[in-house]
mmCIF file of the C-alpha atoms, coordinates in Angstrom:
data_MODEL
# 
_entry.id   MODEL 
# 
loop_
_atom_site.group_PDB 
_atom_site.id 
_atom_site.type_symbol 
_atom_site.label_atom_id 
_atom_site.label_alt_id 
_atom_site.label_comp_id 
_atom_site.label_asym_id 
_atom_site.label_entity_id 
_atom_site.label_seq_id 
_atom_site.pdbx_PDB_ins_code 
_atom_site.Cartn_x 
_atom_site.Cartn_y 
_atom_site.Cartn_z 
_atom_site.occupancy 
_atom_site.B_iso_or_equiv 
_atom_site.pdbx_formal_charge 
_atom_site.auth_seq_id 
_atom_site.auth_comp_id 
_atom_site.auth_asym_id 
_atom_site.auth_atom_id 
_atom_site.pdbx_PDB_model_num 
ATOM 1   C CA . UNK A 1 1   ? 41.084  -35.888 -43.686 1.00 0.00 ? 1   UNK A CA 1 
ATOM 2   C CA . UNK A 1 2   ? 39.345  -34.989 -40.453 1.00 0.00 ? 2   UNK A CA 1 
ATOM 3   C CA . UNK A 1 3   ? 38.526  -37.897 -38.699 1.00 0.00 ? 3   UNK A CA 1 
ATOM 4   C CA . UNK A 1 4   ? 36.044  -36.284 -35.820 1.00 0.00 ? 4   UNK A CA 1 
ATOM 5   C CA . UNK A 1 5   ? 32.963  -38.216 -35.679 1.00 0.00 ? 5   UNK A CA 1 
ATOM 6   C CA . UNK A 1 6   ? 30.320  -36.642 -36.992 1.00 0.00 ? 6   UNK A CA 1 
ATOM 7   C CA . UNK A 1 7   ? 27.231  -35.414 -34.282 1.00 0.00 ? 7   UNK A CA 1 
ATOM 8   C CA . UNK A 1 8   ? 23.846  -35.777 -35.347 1.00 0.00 ? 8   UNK A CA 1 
ATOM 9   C CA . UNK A 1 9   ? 22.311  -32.765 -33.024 1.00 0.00 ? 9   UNK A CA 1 
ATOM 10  C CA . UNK A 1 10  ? 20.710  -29.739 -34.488 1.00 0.00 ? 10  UNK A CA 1 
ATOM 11  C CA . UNK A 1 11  ? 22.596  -26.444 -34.294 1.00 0.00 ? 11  UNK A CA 1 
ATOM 12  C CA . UNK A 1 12  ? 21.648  -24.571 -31.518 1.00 0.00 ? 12  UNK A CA 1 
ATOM 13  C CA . UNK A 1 13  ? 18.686  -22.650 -31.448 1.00 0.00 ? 13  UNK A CA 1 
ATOM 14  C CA . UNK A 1 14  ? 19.207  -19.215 -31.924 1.00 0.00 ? 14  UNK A CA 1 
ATOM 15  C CA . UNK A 1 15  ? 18.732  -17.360 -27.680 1.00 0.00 ? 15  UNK A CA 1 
ATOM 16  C CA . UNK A 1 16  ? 15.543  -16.536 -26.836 1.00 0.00 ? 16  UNK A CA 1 
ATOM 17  C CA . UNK A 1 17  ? 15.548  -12.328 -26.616 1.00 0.00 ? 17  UNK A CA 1 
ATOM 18  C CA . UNK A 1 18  ? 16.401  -11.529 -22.674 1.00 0.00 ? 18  UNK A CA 1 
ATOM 19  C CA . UNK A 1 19  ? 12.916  -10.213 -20.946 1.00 0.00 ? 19  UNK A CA 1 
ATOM 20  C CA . UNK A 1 20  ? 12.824  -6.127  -20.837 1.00 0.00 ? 20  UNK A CA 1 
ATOM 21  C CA . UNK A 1 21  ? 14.097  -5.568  -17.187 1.00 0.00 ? 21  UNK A CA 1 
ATOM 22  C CA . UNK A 1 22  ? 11.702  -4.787  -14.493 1.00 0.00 ? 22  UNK A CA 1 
ATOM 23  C CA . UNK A 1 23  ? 11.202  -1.286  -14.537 1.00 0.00 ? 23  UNK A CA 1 
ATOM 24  C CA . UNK A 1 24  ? 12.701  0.496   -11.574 1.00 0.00 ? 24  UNK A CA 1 
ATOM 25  C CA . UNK A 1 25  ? 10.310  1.088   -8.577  1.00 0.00 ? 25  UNK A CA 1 
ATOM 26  C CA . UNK A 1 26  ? 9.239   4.828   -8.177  1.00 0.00 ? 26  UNK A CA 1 
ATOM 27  C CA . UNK A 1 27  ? 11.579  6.504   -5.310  1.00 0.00 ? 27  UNK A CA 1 
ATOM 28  C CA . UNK A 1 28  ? 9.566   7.294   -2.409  1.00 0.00 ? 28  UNK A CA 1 
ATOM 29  C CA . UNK A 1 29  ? 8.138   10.098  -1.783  1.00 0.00 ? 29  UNK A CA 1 
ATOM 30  C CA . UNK A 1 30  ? 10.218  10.119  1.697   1.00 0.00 ? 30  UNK A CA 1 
ATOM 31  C CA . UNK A 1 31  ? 13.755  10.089  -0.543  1.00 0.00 ? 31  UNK A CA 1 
ATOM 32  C CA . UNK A 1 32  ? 12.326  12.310  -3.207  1.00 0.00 ? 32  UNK A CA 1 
ATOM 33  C CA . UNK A 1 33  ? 11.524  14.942  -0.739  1.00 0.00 ? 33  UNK A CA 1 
ATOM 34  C CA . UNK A 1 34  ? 15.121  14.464  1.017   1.00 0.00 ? 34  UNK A CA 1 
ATOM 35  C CA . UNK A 1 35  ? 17.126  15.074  -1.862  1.00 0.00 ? 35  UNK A CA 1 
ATOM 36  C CA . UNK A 1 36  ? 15.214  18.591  -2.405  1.00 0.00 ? 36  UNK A CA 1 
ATOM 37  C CA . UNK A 1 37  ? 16.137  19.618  1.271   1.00 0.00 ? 37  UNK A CA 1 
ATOM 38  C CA . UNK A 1 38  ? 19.954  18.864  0.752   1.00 0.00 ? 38  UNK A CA 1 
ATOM 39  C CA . UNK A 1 39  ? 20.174  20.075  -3.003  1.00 0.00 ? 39  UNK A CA 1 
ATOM 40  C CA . UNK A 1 40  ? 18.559  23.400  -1.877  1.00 0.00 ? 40  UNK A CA 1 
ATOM 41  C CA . UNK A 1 41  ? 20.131  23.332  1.882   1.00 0.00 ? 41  UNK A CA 1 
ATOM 42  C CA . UNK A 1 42  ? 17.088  22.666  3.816   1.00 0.00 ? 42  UNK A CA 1 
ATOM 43  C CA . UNK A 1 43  ? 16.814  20.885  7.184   1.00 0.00 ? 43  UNK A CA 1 
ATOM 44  C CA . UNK A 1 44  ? 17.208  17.441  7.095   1.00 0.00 ? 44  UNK A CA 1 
ATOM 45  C CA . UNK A 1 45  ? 17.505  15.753  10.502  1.00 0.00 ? 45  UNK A CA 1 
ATOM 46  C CA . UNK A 1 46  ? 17.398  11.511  10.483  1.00 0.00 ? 46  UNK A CA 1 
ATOM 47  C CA . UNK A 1 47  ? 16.926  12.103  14.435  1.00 0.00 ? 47  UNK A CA 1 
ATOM 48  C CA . UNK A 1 48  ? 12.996  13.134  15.817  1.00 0.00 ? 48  UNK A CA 1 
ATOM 49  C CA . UNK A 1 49  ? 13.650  16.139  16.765  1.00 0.00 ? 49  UNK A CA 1 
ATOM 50  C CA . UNK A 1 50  ? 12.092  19.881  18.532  1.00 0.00 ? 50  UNK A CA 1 
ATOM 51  C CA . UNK A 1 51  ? 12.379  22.797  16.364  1.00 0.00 ? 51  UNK A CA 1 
ATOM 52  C CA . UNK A 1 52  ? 12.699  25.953  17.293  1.00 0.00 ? 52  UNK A CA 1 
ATOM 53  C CA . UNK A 1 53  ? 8.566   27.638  17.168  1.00 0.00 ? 53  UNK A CA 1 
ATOM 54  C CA . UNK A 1 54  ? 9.520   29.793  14.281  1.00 0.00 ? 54  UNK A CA 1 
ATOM 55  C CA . UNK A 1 55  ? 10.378  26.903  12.049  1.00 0.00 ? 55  UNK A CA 1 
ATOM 56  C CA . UNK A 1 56  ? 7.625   25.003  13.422  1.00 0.00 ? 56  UNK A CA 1 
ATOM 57  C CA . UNK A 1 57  ? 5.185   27.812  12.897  1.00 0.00 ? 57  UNK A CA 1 
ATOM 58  C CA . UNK A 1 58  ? 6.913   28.353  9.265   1.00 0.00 ? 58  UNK A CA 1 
ATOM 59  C CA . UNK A 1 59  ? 6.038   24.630  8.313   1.00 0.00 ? 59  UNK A CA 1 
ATOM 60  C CA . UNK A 1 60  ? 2.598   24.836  9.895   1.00 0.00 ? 60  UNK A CA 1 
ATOM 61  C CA . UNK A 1 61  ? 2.175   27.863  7.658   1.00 0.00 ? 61  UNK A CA 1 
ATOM 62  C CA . UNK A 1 62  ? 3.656   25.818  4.498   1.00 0.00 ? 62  UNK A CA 1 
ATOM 63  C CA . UNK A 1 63  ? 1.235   23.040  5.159   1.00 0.00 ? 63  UNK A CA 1 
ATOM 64  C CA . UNK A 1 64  ? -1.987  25.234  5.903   1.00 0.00 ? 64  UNK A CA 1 
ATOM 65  C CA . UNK A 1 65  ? -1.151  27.320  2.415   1.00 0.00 ? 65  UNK A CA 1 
ATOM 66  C CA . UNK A 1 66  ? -1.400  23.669  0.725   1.00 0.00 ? 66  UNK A CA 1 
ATOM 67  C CA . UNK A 1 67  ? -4.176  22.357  2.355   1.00 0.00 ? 67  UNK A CA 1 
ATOM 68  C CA . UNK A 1 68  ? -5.744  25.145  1.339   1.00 0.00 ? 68  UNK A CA 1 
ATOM 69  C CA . UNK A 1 69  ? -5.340  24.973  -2.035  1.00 0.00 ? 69  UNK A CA 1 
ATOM 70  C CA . UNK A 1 70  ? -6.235  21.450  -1.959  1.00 0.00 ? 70  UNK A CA 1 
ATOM 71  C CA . UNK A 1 71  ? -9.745  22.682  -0.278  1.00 0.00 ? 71  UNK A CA 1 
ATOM 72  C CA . UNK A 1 72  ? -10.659 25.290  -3.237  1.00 0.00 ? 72  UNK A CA 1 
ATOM 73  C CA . UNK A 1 73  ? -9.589  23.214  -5.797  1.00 0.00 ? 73  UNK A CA 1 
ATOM 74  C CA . UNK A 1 74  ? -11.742 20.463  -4.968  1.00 0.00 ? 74  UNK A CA 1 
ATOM 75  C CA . UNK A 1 75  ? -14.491 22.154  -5.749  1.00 0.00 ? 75  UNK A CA 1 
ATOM 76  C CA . UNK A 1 76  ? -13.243 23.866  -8.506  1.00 0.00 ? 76  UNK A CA 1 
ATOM 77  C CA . UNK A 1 77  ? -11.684 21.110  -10.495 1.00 0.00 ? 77  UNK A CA 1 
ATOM 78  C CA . UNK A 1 78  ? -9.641  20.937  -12.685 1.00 0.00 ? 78  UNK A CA 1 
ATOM 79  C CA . UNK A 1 79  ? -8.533  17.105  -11.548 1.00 0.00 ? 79  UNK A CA 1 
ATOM 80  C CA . UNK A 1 80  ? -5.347  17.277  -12.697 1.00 0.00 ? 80  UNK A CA 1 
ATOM 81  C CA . UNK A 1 81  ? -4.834  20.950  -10.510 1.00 0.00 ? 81  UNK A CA 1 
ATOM 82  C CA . UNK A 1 82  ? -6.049  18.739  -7.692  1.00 0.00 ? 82  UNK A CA 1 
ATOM 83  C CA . UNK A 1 83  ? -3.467  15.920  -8.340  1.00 0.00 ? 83  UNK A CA 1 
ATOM 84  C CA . UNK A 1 84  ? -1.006  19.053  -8.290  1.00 0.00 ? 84  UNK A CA 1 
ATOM 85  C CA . UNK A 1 85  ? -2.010  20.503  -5.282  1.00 0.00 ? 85  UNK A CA 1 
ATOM 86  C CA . UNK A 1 86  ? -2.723  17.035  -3.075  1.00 0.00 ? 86  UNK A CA 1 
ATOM 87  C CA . UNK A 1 87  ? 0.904   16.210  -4.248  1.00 0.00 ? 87  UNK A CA 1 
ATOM 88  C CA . UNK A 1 88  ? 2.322   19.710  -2.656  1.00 0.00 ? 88  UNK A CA 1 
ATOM 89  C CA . UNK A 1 89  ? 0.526   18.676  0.276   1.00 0.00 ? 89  UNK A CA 1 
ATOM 90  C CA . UNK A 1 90  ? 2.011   15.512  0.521   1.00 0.00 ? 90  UNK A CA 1 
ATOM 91  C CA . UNK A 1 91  ? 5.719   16.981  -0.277  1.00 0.00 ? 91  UNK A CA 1 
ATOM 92  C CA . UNK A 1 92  ? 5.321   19.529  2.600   1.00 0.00 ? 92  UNK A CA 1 
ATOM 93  C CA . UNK A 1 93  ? 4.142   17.280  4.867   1.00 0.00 ? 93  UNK A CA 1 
ATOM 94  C CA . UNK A 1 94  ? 6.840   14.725  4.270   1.00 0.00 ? 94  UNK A CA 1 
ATOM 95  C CA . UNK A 1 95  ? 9.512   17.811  4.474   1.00 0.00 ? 95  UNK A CA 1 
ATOM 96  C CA . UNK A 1 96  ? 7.943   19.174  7.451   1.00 0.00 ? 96  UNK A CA 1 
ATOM 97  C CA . UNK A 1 97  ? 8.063   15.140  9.125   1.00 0.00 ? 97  UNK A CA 1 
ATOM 98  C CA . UNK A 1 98  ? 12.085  15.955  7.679   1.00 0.00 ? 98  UNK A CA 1 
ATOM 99  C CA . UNK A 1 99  ? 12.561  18.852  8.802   1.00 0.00 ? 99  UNK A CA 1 
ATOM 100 C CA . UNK A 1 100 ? 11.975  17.350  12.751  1.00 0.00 ? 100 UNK A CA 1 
ATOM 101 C CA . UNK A 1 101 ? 13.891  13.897  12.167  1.00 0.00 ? 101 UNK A CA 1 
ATOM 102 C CA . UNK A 1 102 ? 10.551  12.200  11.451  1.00 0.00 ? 102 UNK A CA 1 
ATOM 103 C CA . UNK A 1 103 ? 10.965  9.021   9.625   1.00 0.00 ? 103 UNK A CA 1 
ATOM 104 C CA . UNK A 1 104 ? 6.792   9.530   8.255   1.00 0.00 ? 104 UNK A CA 1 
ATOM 105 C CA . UNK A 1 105 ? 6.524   6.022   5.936   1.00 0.00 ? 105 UNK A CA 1 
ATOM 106 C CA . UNK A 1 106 ? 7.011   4.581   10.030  1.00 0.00 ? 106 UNK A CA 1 
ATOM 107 C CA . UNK A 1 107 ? 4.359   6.646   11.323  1.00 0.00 ? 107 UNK A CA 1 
ATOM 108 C CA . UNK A 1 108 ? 1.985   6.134   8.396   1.00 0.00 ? 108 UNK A CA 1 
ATOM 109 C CA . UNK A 1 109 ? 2.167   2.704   8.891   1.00 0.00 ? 109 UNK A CA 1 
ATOM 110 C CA . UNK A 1 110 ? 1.287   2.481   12.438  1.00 0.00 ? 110 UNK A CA 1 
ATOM 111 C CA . UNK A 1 111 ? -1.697  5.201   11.947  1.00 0.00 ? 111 UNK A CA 1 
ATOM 112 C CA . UNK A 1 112 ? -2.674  2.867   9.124   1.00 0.00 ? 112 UNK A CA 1 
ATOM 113 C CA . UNK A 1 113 ? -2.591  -0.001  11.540  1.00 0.00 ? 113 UNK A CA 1 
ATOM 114 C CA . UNK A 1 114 ? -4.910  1.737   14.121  1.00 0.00 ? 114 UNK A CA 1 
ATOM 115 C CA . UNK A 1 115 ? -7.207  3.012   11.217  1.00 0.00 ? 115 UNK A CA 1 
ATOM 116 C CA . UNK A 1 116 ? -7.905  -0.566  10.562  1.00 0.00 ? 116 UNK A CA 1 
ATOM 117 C CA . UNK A 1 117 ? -8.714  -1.617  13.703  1.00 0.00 ? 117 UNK A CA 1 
ATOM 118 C CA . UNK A 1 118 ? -11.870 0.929   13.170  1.00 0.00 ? 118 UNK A CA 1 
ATOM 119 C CA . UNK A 1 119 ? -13.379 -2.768  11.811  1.00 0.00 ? 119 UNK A CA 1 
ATOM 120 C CA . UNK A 1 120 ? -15.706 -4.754  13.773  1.00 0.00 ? 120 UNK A CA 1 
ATOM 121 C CA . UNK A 1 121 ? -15.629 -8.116  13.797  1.00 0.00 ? 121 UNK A CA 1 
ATOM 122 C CA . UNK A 1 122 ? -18.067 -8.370  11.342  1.00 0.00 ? 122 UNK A CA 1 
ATOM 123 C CA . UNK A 1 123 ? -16.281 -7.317  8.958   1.00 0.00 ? 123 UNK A CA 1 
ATOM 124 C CA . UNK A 1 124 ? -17.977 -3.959  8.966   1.00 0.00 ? 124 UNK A CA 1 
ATOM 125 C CA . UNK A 1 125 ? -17.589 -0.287  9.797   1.00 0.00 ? 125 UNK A CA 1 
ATOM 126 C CA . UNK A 1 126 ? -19.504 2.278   11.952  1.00 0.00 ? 126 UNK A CA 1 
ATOM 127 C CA . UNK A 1 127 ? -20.199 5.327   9.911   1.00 0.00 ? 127 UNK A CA 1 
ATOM 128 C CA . UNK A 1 128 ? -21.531 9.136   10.390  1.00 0.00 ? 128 UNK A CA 1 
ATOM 129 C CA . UNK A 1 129 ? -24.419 9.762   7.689   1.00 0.00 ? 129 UNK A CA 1 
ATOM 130 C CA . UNK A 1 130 ? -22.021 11.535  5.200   1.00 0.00 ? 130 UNK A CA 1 
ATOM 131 C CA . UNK A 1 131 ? -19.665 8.711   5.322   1.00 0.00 ? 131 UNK A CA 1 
ATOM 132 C CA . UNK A 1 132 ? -17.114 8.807   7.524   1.00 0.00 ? 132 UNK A CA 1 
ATOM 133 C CA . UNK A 1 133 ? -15.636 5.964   9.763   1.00 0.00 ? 133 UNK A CA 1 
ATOM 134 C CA . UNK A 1 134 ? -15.974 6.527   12.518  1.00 0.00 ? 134 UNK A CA 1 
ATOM 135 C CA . UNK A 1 135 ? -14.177 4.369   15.836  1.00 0.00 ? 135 UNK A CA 1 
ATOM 136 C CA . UNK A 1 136 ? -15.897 1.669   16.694  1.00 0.00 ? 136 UNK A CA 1 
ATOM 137 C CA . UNK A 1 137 ? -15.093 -0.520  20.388  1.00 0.00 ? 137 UNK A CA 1 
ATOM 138 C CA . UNK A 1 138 ? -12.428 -2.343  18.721  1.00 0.00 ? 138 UNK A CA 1 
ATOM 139 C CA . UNK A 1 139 ? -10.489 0.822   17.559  1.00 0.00 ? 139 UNK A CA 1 
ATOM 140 C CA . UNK A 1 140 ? -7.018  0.755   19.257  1.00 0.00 ? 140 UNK A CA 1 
ATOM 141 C CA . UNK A 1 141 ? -4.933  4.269   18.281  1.00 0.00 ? 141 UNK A CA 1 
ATOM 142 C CA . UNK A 1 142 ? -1.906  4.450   16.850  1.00 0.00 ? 142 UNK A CA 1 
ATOM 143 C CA . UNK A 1 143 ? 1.559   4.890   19.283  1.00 0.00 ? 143 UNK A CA 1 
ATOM 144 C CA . UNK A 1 144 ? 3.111   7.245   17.604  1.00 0.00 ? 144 UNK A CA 1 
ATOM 145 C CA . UNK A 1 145 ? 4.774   8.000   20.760  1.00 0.00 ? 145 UNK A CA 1 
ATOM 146 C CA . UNK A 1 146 ? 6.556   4.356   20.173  1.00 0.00 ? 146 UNK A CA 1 
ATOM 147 C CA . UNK A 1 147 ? 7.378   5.027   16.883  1.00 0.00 ? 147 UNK A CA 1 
ATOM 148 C CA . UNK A 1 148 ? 9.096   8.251   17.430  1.00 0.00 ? 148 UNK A CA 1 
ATOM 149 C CA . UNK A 1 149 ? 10.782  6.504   20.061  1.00 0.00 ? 149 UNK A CA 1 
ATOM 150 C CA . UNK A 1 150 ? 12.068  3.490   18.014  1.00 0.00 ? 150 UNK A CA 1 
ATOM 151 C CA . UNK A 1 151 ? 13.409  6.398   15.878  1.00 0.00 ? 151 UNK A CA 1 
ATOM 152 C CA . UNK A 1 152 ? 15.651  8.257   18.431  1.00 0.00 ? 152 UNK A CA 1 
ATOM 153 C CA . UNK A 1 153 ? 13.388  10.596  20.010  1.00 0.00 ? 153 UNK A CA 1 
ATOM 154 C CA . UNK A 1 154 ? 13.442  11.577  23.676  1.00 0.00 ? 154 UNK A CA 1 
ATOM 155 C CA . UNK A 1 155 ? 10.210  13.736  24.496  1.00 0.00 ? 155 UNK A CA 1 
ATOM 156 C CA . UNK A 1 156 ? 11.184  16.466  26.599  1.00 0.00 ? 156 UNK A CA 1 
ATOM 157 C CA . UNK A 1 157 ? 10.281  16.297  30.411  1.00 0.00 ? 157 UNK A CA 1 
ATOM 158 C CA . UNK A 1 158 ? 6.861   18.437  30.967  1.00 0.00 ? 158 UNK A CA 1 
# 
């Protein structure tokens, strides 16, 4: 006979079910962009950069095409033809910031922090009669100059 005392706890309660993971964060739009230069052999420099003025002038023509685009189909509509097309524009621009060694989440950032700065210190902003804000005294611009900098960049000597 098995002389183990005898417990008096309750089984175990079966494990609660685990919680559904976190769903993974969307890859930037930086990263997305990336991968399409080196899976189709684009330029991809990690270094600001000067191009050469035909691939400058190439990108500038890329971006203009998209913007646009962007310009007729506002008007036009569809919406979701303008989510398209305002997407392209985005995906040139961030391979055209690639394309020179331009690390553009950085440079957003700072152009973001001088866009705020278009506040008073009210609280409030200065705008034209169609509704756009305009700089008020406080407005300090962005460095992008700093930023490019940070990243690597030399400018050349003028």
């Amino acid at each position: 006979m098995d002389s183990a005392p005898l417990s008096h706890a309750s089984p175990a309660a079966p494990a609660a079910p685990a919680a559904p993971a976190a769903p993974a964060a969307p890859a930037s739009p930086a990263s997305l962009v990336r991968a399409f230069h080196l899976a189709f052999g684009l330029d991809a420099r990690t270094v600001p950069t000067e191009v050469s003025p035909e691939l400058a002038a190439h990108r500038g023509e890329l971006l203009a095409e998209e913007a646009a685009e962007v310009a007729e189909v506002s008007v036009t509509g569809p919406l979701d033809r303008l989510a398209h097309e305002l997407a392209d524009v985005v995906y040139v621009a961030y391979g055209t910031a690639l394309v020179h060694g331009i690390d553009l989440d950085e440079v957003i950032a700072e152009v973001h922090r001088a866009n705020m700065t278009k506040l008073g210190p009210d609280g409030r902003a200065v705008r034209r009669a169609d509704g756009k804000v305009l700089k008020g005294d406080h407005y300090r611009a962005p460095d992008v100059g700093a930023i490019l900098r940070r990243q690597g960049w030399g400018p050349a000597a003028v």
